[in-house]
C-alpha positions as CSV (number, residue, x, y, z in Angstrom):
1,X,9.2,-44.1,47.2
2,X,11.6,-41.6,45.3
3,X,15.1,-41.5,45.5
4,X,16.1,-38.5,47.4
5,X,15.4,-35.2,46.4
6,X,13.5,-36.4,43.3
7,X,10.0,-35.3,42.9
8,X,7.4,-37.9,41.5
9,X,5.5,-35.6,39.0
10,X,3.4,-38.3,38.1
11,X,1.1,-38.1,41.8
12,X,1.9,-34.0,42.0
13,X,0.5,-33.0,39.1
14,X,-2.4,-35.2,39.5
15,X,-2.9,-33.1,42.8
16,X,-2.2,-30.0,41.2
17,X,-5.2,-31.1,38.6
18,X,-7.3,-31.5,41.6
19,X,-6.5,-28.3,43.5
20,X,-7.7,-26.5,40.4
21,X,-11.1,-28.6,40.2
22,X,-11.4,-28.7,44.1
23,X,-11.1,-24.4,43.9
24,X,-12.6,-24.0,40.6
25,X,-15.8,-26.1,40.9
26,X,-18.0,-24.1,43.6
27,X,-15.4,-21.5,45.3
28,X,-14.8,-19.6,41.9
29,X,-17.7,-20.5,40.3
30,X,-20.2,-18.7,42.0
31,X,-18.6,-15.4,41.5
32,X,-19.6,-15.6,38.3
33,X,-22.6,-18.1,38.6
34,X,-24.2,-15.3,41.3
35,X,-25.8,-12.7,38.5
36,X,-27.0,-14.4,36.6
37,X,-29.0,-17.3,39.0
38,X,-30.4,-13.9,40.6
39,X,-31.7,-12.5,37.2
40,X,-33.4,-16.4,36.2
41,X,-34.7,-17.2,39.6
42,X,-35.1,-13.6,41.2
43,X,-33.7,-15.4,44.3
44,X,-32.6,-13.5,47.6
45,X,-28.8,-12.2,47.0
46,X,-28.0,-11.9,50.9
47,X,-29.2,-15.5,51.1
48,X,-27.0,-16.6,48.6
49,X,-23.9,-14.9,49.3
50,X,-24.6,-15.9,53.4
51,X,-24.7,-19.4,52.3
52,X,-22.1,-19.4,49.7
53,X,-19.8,-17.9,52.9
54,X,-21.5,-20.7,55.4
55,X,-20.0,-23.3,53.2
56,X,-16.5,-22.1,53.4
57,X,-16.7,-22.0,57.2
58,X,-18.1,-25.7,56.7
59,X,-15.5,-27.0,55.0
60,X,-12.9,-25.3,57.4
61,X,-14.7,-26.7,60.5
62,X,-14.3,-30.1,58.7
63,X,-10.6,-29.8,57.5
64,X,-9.3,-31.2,61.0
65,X,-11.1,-34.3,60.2
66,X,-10.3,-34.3,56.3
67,X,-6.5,-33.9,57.3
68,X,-7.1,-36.9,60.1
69,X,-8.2,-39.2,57.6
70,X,-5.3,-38.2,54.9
71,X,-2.8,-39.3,58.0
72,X,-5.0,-42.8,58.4
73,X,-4.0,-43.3,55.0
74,X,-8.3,-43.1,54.0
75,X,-7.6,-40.6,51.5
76,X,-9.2,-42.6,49.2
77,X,-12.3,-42.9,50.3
78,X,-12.6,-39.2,51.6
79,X,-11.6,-38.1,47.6
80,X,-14.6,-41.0,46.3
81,X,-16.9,-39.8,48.8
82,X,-16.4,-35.9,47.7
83,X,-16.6,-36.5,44.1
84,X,-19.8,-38.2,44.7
85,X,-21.5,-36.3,47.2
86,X,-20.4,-32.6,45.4
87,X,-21.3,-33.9,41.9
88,X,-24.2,-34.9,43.4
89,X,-25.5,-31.4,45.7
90,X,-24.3,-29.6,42.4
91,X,-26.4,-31.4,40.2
92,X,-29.8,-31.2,42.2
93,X,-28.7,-27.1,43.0
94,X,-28.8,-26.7,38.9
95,X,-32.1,-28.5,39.0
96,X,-34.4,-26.4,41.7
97,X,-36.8,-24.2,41.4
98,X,-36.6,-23.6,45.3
99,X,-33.9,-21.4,47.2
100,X,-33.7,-23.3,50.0
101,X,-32.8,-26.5,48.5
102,X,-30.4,-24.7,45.9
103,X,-28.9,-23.2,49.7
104,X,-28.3,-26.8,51.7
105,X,-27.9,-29.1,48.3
106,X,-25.0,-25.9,47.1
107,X,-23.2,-25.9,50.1
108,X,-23.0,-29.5,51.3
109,X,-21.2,-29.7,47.7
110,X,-19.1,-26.8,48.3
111,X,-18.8,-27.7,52.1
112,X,-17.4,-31.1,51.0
113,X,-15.0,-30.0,48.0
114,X,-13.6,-27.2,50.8
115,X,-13.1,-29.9,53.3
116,X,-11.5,-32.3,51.5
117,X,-10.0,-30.7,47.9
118,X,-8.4,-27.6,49.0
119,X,-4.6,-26.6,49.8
120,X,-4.3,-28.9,53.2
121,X,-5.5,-32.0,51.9
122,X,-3.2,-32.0,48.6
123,X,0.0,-30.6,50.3
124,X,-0.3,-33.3,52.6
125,X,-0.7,-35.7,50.5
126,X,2.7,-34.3,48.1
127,X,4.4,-33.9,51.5
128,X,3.4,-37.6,51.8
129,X,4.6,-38.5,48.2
130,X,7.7,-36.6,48.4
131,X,9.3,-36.6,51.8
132,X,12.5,-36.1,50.8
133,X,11.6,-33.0,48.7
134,X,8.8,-31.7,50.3
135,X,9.0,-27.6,49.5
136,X,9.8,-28.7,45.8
137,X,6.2,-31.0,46.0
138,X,4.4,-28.1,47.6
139,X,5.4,-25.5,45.4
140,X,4.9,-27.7,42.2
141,X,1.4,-27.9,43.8
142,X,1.1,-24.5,44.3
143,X,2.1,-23.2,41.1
144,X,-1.1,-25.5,39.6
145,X,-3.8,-23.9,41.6
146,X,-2.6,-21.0,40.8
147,X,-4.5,-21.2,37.5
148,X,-7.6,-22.0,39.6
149,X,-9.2,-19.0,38.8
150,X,-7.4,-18.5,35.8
151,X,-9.5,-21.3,34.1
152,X,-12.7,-21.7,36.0
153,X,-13.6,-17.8,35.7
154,X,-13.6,-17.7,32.3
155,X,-14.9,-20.9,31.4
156,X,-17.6,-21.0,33.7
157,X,-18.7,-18.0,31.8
158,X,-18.5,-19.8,28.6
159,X,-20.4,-22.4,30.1
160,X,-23.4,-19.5,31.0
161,X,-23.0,-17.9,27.6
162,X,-23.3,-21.4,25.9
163,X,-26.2,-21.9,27.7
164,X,-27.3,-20.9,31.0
165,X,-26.3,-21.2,34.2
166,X,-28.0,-24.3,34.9
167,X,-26.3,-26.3,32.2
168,X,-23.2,-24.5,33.2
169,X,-23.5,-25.9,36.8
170,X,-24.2,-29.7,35.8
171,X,-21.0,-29.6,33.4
172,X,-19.3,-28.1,36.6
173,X,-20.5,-30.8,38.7
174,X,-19.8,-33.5,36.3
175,X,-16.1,-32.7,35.8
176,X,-15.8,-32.4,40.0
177,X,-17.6,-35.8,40.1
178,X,-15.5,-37.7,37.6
179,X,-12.0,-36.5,38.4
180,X,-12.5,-36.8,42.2
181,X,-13.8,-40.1,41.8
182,X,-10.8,-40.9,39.3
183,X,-7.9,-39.2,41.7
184,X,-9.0,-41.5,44.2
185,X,-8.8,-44.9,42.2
186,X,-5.5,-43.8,40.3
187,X,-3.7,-41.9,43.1
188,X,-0.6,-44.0,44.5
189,X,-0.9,-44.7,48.1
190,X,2.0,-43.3,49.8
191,X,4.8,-44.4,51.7
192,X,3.8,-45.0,55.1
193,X,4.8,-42.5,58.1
194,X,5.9,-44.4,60.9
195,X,4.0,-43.1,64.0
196,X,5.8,-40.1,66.2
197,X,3.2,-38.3,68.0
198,X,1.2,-41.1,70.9
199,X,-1.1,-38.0,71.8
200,X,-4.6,-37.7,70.6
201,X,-6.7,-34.9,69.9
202,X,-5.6,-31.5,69.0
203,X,-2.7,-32.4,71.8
204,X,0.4,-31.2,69.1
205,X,-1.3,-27.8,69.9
206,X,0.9,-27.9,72.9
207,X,3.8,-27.7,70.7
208,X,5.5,-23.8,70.9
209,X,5.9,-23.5,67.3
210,X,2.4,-25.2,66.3
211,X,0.9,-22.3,68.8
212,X,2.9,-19.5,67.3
213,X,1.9,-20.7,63.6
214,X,-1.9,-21.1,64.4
215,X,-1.5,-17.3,66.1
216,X,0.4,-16.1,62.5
217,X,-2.2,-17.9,60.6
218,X,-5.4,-16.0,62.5
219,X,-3.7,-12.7,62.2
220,X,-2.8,-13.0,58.5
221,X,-6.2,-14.6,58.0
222,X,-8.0,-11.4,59.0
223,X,-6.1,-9.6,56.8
224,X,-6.2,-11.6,53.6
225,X,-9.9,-12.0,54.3
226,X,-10.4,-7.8,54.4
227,X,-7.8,-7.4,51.2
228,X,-10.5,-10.2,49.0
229,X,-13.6,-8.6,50.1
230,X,-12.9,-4.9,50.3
231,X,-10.1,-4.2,47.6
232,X,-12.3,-2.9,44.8
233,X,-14.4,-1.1,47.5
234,X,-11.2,0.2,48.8
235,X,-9.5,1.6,45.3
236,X,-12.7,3.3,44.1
237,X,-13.4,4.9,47.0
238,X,-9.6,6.2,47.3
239,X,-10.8,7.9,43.6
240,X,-10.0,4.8,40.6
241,X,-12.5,4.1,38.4
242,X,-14.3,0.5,39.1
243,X,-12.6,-0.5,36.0
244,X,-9.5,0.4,36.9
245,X,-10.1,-1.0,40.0
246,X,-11.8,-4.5,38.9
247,X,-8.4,-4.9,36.4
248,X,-6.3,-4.3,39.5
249,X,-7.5,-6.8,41.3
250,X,-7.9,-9.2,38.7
251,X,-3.7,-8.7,38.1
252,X,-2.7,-9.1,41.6
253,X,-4.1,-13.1,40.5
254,X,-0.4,-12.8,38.3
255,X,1.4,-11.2,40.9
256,X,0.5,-14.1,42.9
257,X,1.6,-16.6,40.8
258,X,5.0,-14.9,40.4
259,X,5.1,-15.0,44.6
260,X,5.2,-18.4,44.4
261,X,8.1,-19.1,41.7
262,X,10.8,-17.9,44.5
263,X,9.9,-19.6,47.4
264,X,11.8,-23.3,47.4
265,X,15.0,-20.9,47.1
266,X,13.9,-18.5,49.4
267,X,13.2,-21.3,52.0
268,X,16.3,-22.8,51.7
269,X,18.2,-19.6,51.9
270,X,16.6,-18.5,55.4
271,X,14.0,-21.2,56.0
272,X,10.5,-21.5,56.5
273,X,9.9,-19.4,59.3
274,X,11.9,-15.8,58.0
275,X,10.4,-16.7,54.8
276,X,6.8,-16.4,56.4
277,X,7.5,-13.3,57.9
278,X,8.4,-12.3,54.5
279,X,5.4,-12.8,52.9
280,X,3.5,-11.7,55.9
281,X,5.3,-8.2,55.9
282,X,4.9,-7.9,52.3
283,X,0.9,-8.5,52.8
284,X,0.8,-6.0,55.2
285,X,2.9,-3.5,53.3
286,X,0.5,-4.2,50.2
287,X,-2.5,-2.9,52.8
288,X,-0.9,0.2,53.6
289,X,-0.8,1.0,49.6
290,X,-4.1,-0.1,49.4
291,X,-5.6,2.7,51.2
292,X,-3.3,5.5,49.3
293,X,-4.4,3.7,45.5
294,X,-6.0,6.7,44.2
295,X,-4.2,6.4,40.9
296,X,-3.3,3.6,39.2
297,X,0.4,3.3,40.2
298,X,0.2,3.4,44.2
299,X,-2.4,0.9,43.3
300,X,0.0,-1.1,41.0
301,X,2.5,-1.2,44.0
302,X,-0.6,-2.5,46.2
303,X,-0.9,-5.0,43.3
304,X,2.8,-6.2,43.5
305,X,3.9,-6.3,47.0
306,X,0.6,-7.6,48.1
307,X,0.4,-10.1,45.2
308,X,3.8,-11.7,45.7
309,X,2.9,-12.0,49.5
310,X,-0.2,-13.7,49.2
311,X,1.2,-15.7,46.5
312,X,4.2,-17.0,48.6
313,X,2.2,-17.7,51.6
314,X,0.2,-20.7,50.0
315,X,3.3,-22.4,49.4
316,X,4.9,-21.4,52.5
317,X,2.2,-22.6,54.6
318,X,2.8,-26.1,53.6
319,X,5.8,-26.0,54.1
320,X,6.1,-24.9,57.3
321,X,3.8,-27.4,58.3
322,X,5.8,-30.1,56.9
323,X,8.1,-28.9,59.1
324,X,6.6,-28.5,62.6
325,X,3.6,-31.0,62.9
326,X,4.4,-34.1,63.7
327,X,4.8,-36.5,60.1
328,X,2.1,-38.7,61.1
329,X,-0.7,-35.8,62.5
330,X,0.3,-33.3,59.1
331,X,-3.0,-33.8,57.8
332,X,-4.6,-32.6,61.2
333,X,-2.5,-30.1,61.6
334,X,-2.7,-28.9,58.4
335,X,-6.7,-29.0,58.9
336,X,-6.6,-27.3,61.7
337,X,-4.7,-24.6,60.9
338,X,-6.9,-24.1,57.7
339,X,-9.7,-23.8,60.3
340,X,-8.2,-21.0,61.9
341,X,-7.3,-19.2,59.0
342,X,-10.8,-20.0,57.5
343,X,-12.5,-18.7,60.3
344,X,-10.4,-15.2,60.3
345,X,-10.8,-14.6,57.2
346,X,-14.7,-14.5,57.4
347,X,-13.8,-12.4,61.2
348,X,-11.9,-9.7,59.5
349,X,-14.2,-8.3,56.4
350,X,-17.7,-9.0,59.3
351,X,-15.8,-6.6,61.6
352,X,-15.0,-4.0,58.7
353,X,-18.3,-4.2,57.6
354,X,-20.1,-3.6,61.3
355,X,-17.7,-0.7,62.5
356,X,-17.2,0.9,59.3
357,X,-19.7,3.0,57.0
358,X,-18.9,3.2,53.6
359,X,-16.8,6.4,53.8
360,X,-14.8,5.0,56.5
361,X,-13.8,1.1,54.9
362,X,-11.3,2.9,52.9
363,X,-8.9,3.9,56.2
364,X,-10.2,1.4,58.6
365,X,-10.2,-1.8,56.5
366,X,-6.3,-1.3,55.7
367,X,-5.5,-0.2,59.2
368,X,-7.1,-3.2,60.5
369,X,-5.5,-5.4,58.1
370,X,-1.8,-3.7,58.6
371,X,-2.2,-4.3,62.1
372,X,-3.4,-7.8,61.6
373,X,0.0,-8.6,59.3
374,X,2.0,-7.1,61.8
375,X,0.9,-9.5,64.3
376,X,1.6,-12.8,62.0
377,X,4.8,-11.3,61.2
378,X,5.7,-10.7,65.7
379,X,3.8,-14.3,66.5
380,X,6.4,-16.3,64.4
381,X,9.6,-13.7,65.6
382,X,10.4,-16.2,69.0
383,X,10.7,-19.5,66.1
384,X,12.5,-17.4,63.5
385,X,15.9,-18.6,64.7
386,X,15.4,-22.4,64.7
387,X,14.1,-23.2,61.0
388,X,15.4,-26.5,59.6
389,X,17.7,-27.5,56.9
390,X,15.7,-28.0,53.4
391,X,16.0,-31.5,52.5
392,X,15.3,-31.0,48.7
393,X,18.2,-30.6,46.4
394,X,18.5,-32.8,43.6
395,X,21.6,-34.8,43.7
């Protein structure tokens, strides 16, 4: 237990390590993995981009059950089991010669790390360490995998350049392995949450403000999903250079960070639910830009205001969970909501790509994505009076 309003750094930034191997491992990795398996193994692109998406979807499906078991207190076992089964899928994709086992042996490993190392199994589990600071826990979280990319892009490129892809894959594979394993054997348990919720099943979806936030989550889904797909298609075909574009979007990964550094006092000043809309708005704004970016400043602004809104939500998600699921189903809820906005943001970018043609993706993927932010931003309005008090000040 900590003494209230104290954060235990100790069991956060042990999470905050493993948000960055659960992210880096697979879901950045293959960005930069993808060229160079196709140019060694001559392998089908469309096969390995459709399973590389599959997997995400996967791992959403499965978050539900991943959060279930964090609120059983069998966190342990699901972090073991991961590190074991993802080293494992990783290590025999480095070693085949065939496509379709590199497919299923891939994505169970990426599957797995998606389902039980991302964003609503370690928030839980600092909401669990820290309930009487649980925005600080979050955004402490938040602010590690923030490096995600930052550190797996580049050195999984060093790992290729150093060798080959292969080798970089089983080095990839073994770090996953050992720290998820370790996590689970050193990782505190936390304090118990006594039980408040006697339903069973996804039953807490019957709760006004759970509906409202799995409604938000959808819309803002689809429009995150379009912005991380389409942006560089978007900029070049407004006029930018790819260049120009590619460096864009590679510092909107800063802006993001900086999204999150506001965000404990921004929820205590107007509470979880305005702060939402916030970042929501701000997306949406950011979309609106996107479509105009045909120089490098109205893409810059694109690269700000969207940045900092994607960047806040991460954090703000959690804690607007913590705040509206009951304590002892936030691991569910949290999983289910990750499910949802998992399985818009593979809806948006499939519907840009099957009503747009190239020339159109610059005007419609924005629109769609504007409209999309404006709808998170109405679905929360009915809440946005009732947030609660933020119990995390230090004495």
């Amino acid at each position: 237990m900590t003494s209230a309003g104290r954060l235990p750094w100790g069991p956060v930034s042990l999470l905050g390590v493993l948000t960055i191997v659960g992210y880096g491992s697979w879901y950045y990795a293959f960005g930069v993995l993808l060229e160079p398996i196709l140019v060694d193994t001559g392998w089908s692109e469309e096969w390995l981009v459709a399973a590389f998406s599959a997997t995400g979807l996967v791992g959403a499906a499965a978050a539900p059950l991943a959060g279930r078991m964090i609120d059983r207190q069998r966190f342990r076992p699901a972090l073991a089991l991961t590190g074991v089964v993802a080293a494992g899928g990783l290590l025999v994709a480095s070693a085949t010669e065939s496509l379709a086992v590199f497919v299923v042996s891939s994505g169970i490993a990426g599957a797995m790390l998606a389902a039980f190392a991302f964003y609503h199994v370690t928030q839980t589990l600092a909401v669990r360490y820290a309930p009487t600071a649980p925005a600080r826990s979050v955004s402490v979280l938040t602010w590690f995998g923030a490096f995600a990319s930052t550190i797996y892009l580049p050195f999984t490129a060093y790992l290729i350049e150093a060798g080959d892809w292969r080798s970089a894959v089983r080095v990839l594979a073994v770090i996953a392995g050992i720290y998820l394993v370790a996590a689970a054997v050193v990782l505190p348990a936390p304090p118990l949450t006594e039980p408040q919720d006697r339903t069973r099943g996804l039953a807490f979806l019957a709760i006004p403000a759970v509906r409202r936030y799995a409604a938000a989550s959808f819309g803002i889904g689809i429009a995150v999903g379009i912005v991380l797909v389409y942006q560089v298609t978007i900029m070049t075909s407004a006029g930018l250079s790819l260049t120009t574009a590619a460096w864009l979007a590679g510092a909107r990964g800063t802006t993001q960070f900086v999204g999150r550094l506001p965000v404990i006092w921004l929820a205590e000043k107007v509470g979880s639910t305005r702060s939402l809309q916030l970042a929501f708005a701000a997306i949406g704004v950011g979309c609106g830009f996107l479509a105009f970016a045909a120089n490098p400043i109205v893409g810059g602004v694109y690269v700000v205001v969207g940045g900092i809104g994607i960047g806040a939500t991460s954090p703000l998600q959690g804690i607007h969970a913590a705040r509206i699921f009951p304590a002892d189903r936030l691991g569910q809820g949290m999983g289910t909501i990750t499910l949802v906005f998992g399985a818009a943001m593979a809806i948006g970018p499939t519907a840009v790509a099957l009503l747009a043609d190239d020339d159109a993706v610059r005007w419609l993927g924005p629109a769609i994505a504007v409209v999309a932010a404006a709808i998170a931003v109405l679905a929360l309005t009915q809440g946005s009076s009732r947030s609660l008090p933020m119990p995390d000040s230090d004495p």
